[in-house]
N, C-alpha and C positions, 0 to 999 in steps of 0.2 A: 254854668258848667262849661268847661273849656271843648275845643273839637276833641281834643286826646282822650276827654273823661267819656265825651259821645261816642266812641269809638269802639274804647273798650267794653261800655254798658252793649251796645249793640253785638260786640263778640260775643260777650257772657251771656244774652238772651241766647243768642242764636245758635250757641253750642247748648246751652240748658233743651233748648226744644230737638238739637239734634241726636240727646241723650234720650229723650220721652221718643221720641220716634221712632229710636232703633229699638228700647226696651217697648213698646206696644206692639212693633214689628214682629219681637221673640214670641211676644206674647198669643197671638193671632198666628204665628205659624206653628208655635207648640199644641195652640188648641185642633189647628189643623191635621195636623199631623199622627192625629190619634185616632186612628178607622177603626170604627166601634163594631161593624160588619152588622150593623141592626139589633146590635146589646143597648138596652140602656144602664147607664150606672147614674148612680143617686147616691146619697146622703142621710144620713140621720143621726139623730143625737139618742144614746143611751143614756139616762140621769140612772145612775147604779144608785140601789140604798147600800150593797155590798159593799161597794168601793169609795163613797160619799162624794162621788166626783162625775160630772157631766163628760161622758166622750161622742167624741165623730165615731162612729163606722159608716164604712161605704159596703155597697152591693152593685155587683153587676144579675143583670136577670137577659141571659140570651136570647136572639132575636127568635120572635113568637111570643117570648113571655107565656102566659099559661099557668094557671095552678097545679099541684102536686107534682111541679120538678123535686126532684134531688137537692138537696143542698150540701157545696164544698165549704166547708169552716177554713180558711186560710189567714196564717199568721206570720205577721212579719216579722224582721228579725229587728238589731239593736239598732235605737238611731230615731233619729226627726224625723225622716221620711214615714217614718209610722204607717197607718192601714192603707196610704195610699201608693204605698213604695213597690208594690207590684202589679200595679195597673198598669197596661202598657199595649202595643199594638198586638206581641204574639199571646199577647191574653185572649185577646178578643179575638184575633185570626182560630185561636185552637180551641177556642168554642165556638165559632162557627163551623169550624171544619167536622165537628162533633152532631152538629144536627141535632137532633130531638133529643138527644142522647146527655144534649148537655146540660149541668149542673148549674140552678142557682148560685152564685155565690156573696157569701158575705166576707168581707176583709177586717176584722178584727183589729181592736185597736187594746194595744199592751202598753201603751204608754213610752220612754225610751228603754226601759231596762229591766222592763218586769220578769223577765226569762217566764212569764204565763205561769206561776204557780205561786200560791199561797203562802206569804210572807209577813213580814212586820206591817207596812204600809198597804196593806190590805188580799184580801184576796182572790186574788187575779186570776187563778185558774177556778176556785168553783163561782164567780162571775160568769166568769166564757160558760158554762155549762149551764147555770141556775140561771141567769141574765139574757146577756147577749143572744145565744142560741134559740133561745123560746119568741124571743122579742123580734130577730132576723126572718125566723119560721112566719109567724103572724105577718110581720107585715110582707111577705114576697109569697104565701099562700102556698109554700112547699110543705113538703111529706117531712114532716118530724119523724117519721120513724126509720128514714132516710140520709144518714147524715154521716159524713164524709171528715177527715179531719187532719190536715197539712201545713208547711210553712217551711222559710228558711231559716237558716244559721239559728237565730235565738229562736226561730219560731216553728224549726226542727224539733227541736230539744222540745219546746212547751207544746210541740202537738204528741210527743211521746210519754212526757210524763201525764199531761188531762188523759191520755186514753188508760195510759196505767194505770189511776186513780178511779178511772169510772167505766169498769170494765162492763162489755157489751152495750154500750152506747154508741158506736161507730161503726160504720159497717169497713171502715180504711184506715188504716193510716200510713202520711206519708212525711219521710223527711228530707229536707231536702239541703245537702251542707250541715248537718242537723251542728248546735254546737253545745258538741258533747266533752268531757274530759276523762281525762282515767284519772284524775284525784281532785279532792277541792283544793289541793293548794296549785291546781296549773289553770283554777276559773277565772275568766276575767274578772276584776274590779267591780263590784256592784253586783251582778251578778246573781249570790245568794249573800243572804244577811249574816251565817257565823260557818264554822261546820258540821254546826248542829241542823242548820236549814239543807246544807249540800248533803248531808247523807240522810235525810226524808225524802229528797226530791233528787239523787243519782240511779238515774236511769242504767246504766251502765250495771253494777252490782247487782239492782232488782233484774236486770236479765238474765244476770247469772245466776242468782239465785232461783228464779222461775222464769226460766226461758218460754213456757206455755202462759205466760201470766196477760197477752194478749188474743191469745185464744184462736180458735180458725180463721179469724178475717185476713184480707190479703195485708200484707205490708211492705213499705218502699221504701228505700233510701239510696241516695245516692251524693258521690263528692269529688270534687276534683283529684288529679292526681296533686295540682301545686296547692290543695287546700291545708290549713296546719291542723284541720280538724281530722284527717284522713284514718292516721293513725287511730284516736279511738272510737271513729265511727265504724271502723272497719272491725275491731273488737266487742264493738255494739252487735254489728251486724252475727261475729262468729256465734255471738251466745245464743242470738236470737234461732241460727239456725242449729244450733246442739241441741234444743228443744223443738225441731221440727216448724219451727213459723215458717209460714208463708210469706217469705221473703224476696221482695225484688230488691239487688243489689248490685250497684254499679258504682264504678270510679272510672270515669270518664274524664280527658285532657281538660285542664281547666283552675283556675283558684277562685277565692273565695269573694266572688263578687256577681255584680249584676248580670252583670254579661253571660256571664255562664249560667245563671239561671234562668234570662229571656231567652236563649239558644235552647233548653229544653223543654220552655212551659206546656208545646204541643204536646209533646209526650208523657207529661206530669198529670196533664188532665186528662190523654187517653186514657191512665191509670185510674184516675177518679172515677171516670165513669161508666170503667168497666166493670168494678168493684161496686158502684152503688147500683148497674141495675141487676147485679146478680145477685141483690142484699133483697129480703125479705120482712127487713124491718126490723130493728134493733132498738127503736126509742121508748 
């Protein structure tokens, strides 16, 4: 091998190691970087017989841990980040700040685009209720009869249709960006299977038709002014409260992204678990 060939060989290692370096670097300051404030979060695998498919969910359990907390069911929206896409520091900061007050939670895994309801390829909202929720209960030793039930964009939308569907199961619900439409032809791509699926599962219309169809428990929503969902979350919101719901409702500065939902999360779960400990048991 010539000196030119030793040369280069010696660049190419030393650039290859100075690329592991800096990605291990990321790596070790991302795990850093994440102050649990004394929450632990964990892992587990649901083997659904519903859905014929092995998934992750995560749970955080706030620091103390303790049997018969509350439990928040939270769902995420479309995308790969899936159950783990709202883990993040002002999670854990606003459940400590919360104190005994705070809620189990399990982060639900919908796969990229299940919008959480009951479709062709399986069905993903009475999983979350029949599955997931019983199985989260067990193993974090909270109160079933306690249970809580929010998310964003798609996971907005899939925690208003499950509470639709399985009413007085929840002592909450919350949406947050919820992604909602005023018709099936302005839904995203994927989405629902025909518009025979969109009008079983349009949340929108079932409010107008029975605006009390979620009953006394409290309810949230809230969306950006630059969200493109604003428009018919906010027409979500009017029916809900033509029927007298218990409604929190806000359009606060902001579009449809992470950022603007880590900037609220304190205030998403003061909501939770104000709502579950004045709940007496619903399950």
């Amino acid at each position: 091998m010539s000196a030119a060939a030793r040369r280069r060989r010696r660049l190419l290692a030393g650039g290859v190691l100075l690329v592991l370096l800096v990605v291990a670097g990321l790596v070790v300051r991302s795990a850093l970087a994440l102050h649990k404030h004394g929450a632990t979060l964990a892992h587990f695998t649901l083997h659904s017989r519903m859905l014929h498919r092995s998934l992750k969910e995560t749970t955080v359990v706030p620091a103390g841990g303790g049997s018969g907390r509350p439990l928040l069911v939270f769902l995420h929206g479309k995308g790969e980040d899936g159950e783990d896409s709202n883990v993040s520091n002002e999670l854990f900061a606003g459940l400590a700040a919360l104190g005994s007050r705070a809620p189990d939670v399990v982060f639900a895994n919908g796969g990229d685009d299940s919008y959480w309801h009951d479709r062709a390829d399986g069905p993903w909202g009475s999983s979350l209720v029949d599955e997931l929720i019983p199985a989260a209960v067990k193993r974090l030793h909270a109160d079933s009869r306690r249970v809580a039930i929010g998310g964003v964009s798609m996971g907005g939308y899939g925690a208003y249709d499950v509470a639709r569907l399985h009413p007085g199961r929840f002592c909450a619900v919350g949406g947050h960006s919820a992604a909602i439409w005023l018709q099936g032809g302005d839904s995203a791509p994927g989405a629902f299977d025909d518009a025979e699926d969109y009008a079983r599962h349009d949340v929108l219309v079932a409010a107008r038709h029975d605006p009390k169809g979620y009953g006394p428990i409290p309810l949230w929503l809230d969306v950006g002014d630059q969200d493109p969902f604003r428009q018919a979350d906010t027409a979500f919101a009017t029916a809900l409260r033509a029927g007298g719901a218990d409604l929190t409702f806000h359009v606060w500065p902001g579009q449809h992204e992470g950022d603007y939902w880590r900037s609220h999360m304190k205030t998403y779960l003061r909501f939770y678990a104000d709502a579950l400990a004045s709940c007496h048991g619903r399950g």
